[in-house]
mmCIF file of the N, C-alpha and C atoms, coordinates in Angstrom:
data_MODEL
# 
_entry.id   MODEL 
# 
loop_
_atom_site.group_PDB 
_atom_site.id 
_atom_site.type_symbol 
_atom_site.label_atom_id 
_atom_site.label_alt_id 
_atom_site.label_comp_id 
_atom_site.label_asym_id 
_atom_site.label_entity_id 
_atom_site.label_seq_id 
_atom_site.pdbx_PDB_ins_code 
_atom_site.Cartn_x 
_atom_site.Cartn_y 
_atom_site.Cartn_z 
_atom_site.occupancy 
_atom_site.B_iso_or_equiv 
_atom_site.pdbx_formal_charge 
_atom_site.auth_seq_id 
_atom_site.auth_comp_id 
_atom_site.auth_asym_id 
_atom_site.auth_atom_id 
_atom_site.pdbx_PDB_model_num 
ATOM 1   N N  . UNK A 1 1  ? 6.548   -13.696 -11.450 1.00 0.00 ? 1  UNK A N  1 
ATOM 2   C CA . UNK A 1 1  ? 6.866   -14.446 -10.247 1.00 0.00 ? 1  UNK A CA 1 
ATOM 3   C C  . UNK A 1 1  ? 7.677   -13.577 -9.270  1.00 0.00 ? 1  UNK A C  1 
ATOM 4   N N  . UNK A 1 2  ? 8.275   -12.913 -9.905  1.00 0.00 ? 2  UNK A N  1 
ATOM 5   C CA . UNK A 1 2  ? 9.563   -12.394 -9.002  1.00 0.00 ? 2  UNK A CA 1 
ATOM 6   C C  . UNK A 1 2  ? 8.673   -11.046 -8.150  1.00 0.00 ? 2  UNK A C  1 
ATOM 7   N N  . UNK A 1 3  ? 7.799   -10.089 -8.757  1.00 0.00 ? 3  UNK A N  1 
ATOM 8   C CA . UNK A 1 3  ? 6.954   -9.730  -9.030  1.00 0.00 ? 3  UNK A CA 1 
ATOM 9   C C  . UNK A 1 3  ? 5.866   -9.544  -7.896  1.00 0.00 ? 3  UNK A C  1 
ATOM 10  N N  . UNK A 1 4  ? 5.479   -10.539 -7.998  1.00 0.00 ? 4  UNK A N  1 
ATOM 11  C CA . UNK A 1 4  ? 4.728   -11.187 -6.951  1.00 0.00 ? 4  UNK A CA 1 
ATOM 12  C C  . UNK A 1 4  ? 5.202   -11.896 -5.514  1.00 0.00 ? 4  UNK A C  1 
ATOM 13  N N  . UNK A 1 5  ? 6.398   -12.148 -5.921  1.00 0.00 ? 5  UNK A N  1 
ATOM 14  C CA . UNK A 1 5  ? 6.866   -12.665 -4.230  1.00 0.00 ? 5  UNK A CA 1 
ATOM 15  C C  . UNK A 1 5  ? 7.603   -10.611 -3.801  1.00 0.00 ? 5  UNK A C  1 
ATOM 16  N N  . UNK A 1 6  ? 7.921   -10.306 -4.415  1.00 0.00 ? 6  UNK A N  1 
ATOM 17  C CA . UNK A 1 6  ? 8.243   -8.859  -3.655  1.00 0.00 ? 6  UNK A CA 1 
ATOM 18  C C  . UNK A 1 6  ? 6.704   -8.206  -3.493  1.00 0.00 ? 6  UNK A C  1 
ATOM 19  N N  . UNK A 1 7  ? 6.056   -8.182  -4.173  1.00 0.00 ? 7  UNK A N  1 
ATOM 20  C CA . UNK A 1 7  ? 4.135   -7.375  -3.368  1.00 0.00 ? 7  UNK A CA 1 
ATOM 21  C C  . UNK A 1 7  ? 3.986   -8.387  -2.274  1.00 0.00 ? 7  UNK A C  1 
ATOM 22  N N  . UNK A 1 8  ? 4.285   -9.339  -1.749  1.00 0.00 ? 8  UNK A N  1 
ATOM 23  C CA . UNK A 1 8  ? 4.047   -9.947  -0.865  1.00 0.00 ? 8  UNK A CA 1 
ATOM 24  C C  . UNK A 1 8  ? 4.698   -9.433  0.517   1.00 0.00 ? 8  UNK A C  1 
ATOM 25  N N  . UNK A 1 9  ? 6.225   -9.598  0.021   1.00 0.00 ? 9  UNK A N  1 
ATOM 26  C CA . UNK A 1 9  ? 6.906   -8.943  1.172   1.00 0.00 ? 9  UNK A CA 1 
ATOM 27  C C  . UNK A 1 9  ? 6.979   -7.455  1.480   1.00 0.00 ? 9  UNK A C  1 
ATOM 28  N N  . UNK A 1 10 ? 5.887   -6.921  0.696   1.00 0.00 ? 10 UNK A N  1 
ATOM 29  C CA . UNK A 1 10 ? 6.210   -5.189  0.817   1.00 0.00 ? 10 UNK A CA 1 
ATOM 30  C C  . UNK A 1 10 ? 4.213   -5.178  1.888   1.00 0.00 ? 10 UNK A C  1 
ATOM 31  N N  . UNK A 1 11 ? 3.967   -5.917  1.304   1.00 0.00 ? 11 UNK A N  1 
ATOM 32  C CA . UNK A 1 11 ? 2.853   -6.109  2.353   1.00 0.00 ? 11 UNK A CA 1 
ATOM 33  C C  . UNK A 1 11 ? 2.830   -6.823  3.550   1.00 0.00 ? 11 UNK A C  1 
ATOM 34  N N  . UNK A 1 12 ? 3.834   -7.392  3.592   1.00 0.00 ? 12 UNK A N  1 
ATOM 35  C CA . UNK A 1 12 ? 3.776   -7.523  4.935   1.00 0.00 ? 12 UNK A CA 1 
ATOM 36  C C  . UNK A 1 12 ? 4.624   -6.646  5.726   1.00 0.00 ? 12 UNK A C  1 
ATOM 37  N N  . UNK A 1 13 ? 5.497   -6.126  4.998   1.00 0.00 ? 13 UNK A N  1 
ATOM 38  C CA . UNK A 1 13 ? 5.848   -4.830  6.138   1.00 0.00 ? 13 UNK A CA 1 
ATOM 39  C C  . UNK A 1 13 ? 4.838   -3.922  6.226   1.00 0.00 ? 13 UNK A C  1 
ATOM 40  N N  . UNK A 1 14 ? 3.849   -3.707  5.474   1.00 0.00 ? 14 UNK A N  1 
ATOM 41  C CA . UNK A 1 14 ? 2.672   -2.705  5.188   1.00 0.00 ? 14 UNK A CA 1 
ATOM 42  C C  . UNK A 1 14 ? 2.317   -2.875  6.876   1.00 0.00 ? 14 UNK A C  1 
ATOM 43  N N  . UNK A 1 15 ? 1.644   -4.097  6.866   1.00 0.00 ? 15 UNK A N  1 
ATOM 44  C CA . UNK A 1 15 ? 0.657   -4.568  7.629   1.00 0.00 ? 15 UNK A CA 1 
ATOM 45  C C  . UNK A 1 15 ? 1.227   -3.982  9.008   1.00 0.00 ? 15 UNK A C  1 
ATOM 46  N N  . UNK A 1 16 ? 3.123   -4.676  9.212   1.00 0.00 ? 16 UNK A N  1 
ATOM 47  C CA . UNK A 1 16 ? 3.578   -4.095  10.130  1.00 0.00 ? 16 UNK A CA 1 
ATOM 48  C C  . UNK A 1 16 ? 3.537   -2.713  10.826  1.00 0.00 ? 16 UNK A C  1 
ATOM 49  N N  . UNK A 1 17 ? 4.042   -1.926  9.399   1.00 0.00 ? 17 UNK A N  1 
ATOM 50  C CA . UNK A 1 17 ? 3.913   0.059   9.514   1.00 0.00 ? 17 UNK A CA 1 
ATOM 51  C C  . UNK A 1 17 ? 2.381   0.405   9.516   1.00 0.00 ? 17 UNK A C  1 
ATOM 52  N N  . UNK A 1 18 ? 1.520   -0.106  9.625   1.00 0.00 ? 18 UNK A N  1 
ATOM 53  C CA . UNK A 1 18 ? 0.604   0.767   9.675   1.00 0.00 ? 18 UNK A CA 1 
ATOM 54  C C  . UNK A 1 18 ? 0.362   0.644   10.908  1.00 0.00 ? 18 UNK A C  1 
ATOM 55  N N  . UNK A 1 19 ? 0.578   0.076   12.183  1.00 0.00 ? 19 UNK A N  1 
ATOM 56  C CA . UNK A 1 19 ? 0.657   -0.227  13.188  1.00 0.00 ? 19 UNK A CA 1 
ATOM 57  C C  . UNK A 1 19 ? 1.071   0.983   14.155  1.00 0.00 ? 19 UNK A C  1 
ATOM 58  N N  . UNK A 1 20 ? 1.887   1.089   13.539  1.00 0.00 ? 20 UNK A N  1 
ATOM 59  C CA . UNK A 1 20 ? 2.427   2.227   14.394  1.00 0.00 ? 20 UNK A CA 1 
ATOM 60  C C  . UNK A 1 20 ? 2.379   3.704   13.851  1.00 0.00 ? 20 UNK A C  1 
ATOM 61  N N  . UNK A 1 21 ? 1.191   4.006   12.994  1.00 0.00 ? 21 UNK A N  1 
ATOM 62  C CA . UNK A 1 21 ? 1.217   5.060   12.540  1.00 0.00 ? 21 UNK A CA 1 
ATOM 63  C C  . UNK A 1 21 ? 0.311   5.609   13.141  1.00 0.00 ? 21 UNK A C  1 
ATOM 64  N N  . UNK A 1 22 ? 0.294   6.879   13.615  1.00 0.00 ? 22 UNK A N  1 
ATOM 65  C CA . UNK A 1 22 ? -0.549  7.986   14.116  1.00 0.00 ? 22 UNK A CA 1 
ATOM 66  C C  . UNK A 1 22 ? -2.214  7.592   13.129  1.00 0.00 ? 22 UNK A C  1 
ATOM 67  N N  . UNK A 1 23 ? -1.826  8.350   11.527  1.00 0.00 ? 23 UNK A N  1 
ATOM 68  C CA . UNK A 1 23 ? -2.628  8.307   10.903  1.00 0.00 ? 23 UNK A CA 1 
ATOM 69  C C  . UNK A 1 23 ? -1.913  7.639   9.706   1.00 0.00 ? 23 UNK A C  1 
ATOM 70  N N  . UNK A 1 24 ? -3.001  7.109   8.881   1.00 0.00 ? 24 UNK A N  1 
ATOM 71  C CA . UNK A 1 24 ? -2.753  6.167   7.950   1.00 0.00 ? 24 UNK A CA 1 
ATOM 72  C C  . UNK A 1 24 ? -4.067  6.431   6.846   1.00 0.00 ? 24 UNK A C  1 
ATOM 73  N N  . UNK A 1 25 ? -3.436  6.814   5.541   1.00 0.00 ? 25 UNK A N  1 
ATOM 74  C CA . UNK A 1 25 ? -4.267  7.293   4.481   1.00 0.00 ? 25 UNK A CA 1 
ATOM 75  C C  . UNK A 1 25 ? -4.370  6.457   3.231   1.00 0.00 ? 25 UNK A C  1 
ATOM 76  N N  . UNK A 1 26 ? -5.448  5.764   3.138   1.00 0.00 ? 26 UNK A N  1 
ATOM 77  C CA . UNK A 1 26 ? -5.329  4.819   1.729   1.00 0.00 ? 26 UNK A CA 1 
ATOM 78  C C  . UNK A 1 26 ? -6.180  5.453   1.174   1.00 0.00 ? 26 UNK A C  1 
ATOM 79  N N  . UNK A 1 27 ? -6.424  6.340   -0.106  1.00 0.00 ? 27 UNK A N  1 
ATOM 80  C CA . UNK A 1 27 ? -7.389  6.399   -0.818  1.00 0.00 ? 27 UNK A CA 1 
ATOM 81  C C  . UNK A 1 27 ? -7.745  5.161   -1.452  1.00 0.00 ? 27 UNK A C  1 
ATOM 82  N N  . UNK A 1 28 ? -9.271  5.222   -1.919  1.00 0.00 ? 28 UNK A N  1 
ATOM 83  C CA . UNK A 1 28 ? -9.894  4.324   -2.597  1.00 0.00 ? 28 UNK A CA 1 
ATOM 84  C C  . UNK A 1 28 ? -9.945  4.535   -3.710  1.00 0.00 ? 28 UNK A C  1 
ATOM 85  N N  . UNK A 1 29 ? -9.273  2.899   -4.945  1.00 0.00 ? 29 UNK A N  1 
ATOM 86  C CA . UNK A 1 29 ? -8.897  2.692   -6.010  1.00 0.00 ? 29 UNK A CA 1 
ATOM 87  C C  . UNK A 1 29 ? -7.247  3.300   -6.209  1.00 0.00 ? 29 UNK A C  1 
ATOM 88  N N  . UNK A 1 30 ? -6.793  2.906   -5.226  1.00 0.00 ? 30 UNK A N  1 
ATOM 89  C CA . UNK A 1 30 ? -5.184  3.011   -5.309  1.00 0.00 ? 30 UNK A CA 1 
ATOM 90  C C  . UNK A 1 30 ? -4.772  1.421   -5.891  1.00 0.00 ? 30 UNK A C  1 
ATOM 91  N N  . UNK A 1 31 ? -5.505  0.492   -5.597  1.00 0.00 ? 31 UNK A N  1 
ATOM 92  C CA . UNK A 1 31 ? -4.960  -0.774  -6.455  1.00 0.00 ? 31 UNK A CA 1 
ATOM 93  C C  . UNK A 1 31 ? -4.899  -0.585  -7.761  1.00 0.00 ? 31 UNK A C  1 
ATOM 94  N N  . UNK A 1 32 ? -5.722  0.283   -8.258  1.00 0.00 ? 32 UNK A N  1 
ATOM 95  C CA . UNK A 1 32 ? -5.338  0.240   -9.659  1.00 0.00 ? 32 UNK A CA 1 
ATOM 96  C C  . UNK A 1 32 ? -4.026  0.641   -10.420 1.00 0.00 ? 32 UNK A C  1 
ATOM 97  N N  . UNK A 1 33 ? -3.027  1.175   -9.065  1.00 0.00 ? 33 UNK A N  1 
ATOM 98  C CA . UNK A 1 33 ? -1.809  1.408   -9.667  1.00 0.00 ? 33 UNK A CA 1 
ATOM 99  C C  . UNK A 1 33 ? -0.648  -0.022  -9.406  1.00 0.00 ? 33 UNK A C  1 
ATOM 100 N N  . UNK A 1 34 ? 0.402   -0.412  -9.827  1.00 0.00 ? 34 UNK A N  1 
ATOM 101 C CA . UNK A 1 34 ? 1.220   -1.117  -9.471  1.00 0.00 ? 34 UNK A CA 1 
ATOM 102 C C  . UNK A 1 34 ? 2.408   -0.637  -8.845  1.00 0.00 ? 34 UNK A C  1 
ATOM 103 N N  . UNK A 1 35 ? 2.971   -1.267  -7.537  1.00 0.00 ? 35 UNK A N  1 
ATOM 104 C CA . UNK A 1 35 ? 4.478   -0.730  -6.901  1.00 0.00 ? 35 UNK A CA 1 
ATOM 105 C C  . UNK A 1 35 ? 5.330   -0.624  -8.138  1.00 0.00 ? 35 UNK A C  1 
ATOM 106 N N  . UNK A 1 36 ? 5.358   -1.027  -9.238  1.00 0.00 ? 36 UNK A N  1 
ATOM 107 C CA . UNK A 1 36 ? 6.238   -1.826  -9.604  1.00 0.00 ? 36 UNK A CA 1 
ATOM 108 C C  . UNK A 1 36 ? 5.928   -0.704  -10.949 1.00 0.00 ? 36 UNK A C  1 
ATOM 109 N N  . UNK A 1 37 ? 5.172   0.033   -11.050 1.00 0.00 ? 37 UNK A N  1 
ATOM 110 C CA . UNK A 1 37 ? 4.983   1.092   -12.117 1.00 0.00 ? 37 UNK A CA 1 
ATOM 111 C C  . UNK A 1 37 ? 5.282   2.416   -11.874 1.00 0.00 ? 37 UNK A C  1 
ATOM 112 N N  . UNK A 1 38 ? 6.770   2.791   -11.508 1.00 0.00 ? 38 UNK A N  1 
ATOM 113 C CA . UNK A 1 38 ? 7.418   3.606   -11.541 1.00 0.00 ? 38 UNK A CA 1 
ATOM 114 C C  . UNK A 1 38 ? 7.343   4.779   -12.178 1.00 0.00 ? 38 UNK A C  1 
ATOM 115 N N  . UNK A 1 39 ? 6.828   4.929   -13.735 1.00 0.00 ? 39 UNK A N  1 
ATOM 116 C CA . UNK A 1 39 ? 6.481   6.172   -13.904 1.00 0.00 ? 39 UNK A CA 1 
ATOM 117 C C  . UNK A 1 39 ? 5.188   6.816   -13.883 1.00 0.00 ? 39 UNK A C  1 
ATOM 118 N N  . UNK A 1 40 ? 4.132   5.947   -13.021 1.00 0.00 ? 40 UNK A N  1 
ATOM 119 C CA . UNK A 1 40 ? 3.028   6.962   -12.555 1.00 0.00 ? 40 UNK A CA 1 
ATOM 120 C C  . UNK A 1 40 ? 3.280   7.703   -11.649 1.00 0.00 ? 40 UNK A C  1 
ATOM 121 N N  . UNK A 1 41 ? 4.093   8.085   -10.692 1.00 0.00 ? 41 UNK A N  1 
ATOM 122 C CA . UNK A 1 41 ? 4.525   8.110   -9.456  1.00 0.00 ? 41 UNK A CA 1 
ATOM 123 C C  . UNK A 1 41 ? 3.716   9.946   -9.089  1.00 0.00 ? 41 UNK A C  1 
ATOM 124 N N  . UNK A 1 42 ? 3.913   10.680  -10.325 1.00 0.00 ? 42 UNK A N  1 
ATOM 125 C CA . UNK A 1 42 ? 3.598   12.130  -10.279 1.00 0.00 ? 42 UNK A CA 1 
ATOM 126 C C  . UNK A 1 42 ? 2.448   12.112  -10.225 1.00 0.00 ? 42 UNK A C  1 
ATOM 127 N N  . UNK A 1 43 ? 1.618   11.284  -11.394 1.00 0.00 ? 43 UNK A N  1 
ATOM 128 C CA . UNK A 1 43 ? 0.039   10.689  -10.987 1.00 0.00 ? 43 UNK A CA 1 
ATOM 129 C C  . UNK A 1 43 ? -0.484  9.966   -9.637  1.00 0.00 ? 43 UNK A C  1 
ATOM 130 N N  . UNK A 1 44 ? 0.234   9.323   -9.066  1.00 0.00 ? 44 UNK A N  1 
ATOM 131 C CA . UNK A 1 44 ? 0.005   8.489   -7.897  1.00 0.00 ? 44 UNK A CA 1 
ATOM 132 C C  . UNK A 1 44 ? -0.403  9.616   -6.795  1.00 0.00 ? 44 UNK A C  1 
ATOM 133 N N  . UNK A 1 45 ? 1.081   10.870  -6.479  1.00 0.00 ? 45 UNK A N  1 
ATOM 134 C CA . UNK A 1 45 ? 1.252   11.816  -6.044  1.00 0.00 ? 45 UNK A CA 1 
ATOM 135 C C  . UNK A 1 45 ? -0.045  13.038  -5.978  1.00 0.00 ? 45 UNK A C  1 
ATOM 136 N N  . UNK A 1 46 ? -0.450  13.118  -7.127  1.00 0.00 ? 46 UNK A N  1 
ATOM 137 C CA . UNK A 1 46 ? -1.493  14.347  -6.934  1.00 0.00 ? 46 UNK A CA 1 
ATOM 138 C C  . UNK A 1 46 ? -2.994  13.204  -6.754  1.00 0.00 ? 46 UNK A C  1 
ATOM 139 N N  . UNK A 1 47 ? -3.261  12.339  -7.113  1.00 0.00 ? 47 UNK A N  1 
ATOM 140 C CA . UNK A 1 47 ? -4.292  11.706  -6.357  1.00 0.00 ? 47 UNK A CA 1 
ATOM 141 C C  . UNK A 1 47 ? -4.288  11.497  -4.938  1.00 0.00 ? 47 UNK A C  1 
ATOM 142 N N  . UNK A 1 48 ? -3.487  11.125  -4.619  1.00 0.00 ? 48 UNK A N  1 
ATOM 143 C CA . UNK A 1 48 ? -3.075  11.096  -2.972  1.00 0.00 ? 48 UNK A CA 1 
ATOM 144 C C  . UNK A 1 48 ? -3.370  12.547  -1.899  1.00 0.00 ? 48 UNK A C  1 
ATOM 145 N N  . UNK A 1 49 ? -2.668  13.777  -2.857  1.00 0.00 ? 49 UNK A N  1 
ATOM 146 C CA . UNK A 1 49 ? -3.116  14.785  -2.653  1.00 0.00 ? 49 UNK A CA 1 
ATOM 147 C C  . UNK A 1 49 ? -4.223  15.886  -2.688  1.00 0.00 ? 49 UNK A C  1 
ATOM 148 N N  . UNK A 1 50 ? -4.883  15.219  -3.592  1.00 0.00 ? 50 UNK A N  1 
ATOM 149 C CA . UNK A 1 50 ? -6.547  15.791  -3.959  1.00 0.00 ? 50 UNK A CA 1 
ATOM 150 C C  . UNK A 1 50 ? -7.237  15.262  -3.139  1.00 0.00 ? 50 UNK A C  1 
ATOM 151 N N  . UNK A 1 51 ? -7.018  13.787  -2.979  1.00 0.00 ? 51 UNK A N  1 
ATOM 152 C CA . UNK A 1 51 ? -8.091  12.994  -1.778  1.00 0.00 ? 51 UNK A CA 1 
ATOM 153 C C  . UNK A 1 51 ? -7.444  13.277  -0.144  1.00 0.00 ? 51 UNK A C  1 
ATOM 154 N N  . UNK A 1 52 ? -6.225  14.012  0.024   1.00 0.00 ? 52 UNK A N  1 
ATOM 155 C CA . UNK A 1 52 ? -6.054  14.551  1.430   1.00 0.00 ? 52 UNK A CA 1 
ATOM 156 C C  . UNK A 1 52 ? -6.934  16.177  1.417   1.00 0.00 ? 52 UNK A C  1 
ATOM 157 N N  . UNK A 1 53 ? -6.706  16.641  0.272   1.00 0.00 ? 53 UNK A N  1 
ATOM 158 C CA . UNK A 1 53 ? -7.075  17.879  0.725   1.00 0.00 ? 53 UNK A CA 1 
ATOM 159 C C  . UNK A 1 53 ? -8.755  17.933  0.601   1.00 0.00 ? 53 UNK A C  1 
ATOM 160 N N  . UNK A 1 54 ? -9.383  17.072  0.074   1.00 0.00 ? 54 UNK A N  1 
ATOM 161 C CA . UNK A 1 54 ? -10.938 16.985  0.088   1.00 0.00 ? 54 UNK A CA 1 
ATOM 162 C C  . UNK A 1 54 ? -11.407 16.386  1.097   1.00 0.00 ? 54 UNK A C  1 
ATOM 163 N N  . UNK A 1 55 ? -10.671 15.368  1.484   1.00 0.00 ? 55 UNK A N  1 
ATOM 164 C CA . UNK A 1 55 ? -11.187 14.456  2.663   1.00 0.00 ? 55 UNK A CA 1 
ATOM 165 C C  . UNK A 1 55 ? -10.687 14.847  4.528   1.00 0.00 ? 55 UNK A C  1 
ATOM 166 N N  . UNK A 1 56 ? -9.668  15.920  4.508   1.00 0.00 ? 56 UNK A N  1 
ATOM 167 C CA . UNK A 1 56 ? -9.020  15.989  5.937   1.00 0.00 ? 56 UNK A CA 1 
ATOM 168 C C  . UNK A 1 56 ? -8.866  17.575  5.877   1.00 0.00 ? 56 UNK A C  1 
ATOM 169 N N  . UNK A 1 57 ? -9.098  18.297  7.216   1.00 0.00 ? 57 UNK A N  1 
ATOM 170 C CA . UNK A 1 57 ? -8.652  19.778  7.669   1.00 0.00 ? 57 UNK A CA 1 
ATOM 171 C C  . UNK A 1 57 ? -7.561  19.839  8.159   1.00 0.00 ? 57 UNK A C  1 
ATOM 172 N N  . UNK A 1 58 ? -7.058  20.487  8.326   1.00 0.00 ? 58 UNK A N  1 
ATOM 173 C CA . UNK A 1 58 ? -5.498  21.566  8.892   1.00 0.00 ? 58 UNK A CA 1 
ATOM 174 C C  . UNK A 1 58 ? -5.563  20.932  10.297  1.00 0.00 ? 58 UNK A C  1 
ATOM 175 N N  . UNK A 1 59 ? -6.937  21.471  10.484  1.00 0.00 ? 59 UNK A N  1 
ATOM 176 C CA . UNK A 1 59 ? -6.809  21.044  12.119  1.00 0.00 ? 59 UNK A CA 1 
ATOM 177 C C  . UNK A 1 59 ? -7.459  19.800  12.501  1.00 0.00 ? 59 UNK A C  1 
ATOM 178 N N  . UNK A 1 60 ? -7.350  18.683  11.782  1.00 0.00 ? 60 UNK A N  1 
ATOM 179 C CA . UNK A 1 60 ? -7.406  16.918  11.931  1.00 0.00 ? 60 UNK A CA 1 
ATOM 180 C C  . UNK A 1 60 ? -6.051  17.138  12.140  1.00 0.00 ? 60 UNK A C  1 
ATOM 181 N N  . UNK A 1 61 ? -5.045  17.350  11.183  1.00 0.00 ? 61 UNK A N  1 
ATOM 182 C CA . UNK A 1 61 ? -3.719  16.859  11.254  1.00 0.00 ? 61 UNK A CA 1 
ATOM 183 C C  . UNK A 1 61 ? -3.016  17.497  12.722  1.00 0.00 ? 61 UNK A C  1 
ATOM 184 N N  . UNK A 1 62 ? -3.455  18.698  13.043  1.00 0.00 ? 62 UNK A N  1 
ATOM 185 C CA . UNK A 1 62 ? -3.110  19.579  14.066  1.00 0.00 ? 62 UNK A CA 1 
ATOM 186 C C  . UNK A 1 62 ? -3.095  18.752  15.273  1.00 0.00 ? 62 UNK A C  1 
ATOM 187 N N  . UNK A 1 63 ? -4.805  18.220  15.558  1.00 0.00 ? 63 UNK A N  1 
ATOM 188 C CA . UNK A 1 63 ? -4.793  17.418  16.811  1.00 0.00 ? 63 UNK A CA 1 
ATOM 189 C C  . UNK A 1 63 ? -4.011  15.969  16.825  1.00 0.00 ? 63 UNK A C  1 
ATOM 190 N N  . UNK A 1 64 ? -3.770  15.765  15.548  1.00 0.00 ? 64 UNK A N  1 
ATOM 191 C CA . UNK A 1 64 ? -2.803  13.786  15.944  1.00 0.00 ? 64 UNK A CA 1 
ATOM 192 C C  . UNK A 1 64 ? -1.604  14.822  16.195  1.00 0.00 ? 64 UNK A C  1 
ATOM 193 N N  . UNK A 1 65 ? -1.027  16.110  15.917  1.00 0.00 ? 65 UNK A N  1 
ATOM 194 C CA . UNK A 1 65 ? 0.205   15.944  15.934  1.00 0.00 ? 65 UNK A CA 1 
ATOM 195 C C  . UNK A 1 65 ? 0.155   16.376  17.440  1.00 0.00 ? 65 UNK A C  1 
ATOM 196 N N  . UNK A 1 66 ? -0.802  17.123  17.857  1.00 0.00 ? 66 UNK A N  1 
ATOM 197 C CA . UNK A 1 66 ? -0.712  18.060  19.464  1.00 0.00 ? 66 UNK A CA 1 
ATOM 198 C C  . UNK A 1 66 ? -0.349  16.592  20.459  1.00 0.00 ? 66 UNK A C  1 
# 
């Protein structure tokens, strides 16, 4: 319960911050992890990073930042 009312309120700030983000990166099958599962975090980390560096160039990030 407790659980579940905090994924609620962390999504709705989600909804808020992605709003104002330049770029915004969700890989697909990130639900399969939980906020709330703290020691995948190093796993979470290099998936996040394998699917930036396969999916985006130097110079994607170059032009949002120019």
């Amino acid at each position: 319960m407790i659980e579940r009312s905090l994924l609620i309120a962390i999504n709705s700030n989600v909804q808020v911050s992605k709003q104002l983000c330049d770029v915004w990166i969700d890989p697909p099958g990130m639900d399969r992890y939980s906020s709330m599962d703290l020691s995948k975090g190093q796993e979470i980390f290099e998936y996040g990073y394998r699917f930036v560096k396969e999916n985006f160039t130097a110079q994607q990030f170059q032009q949002i930042a120019a």
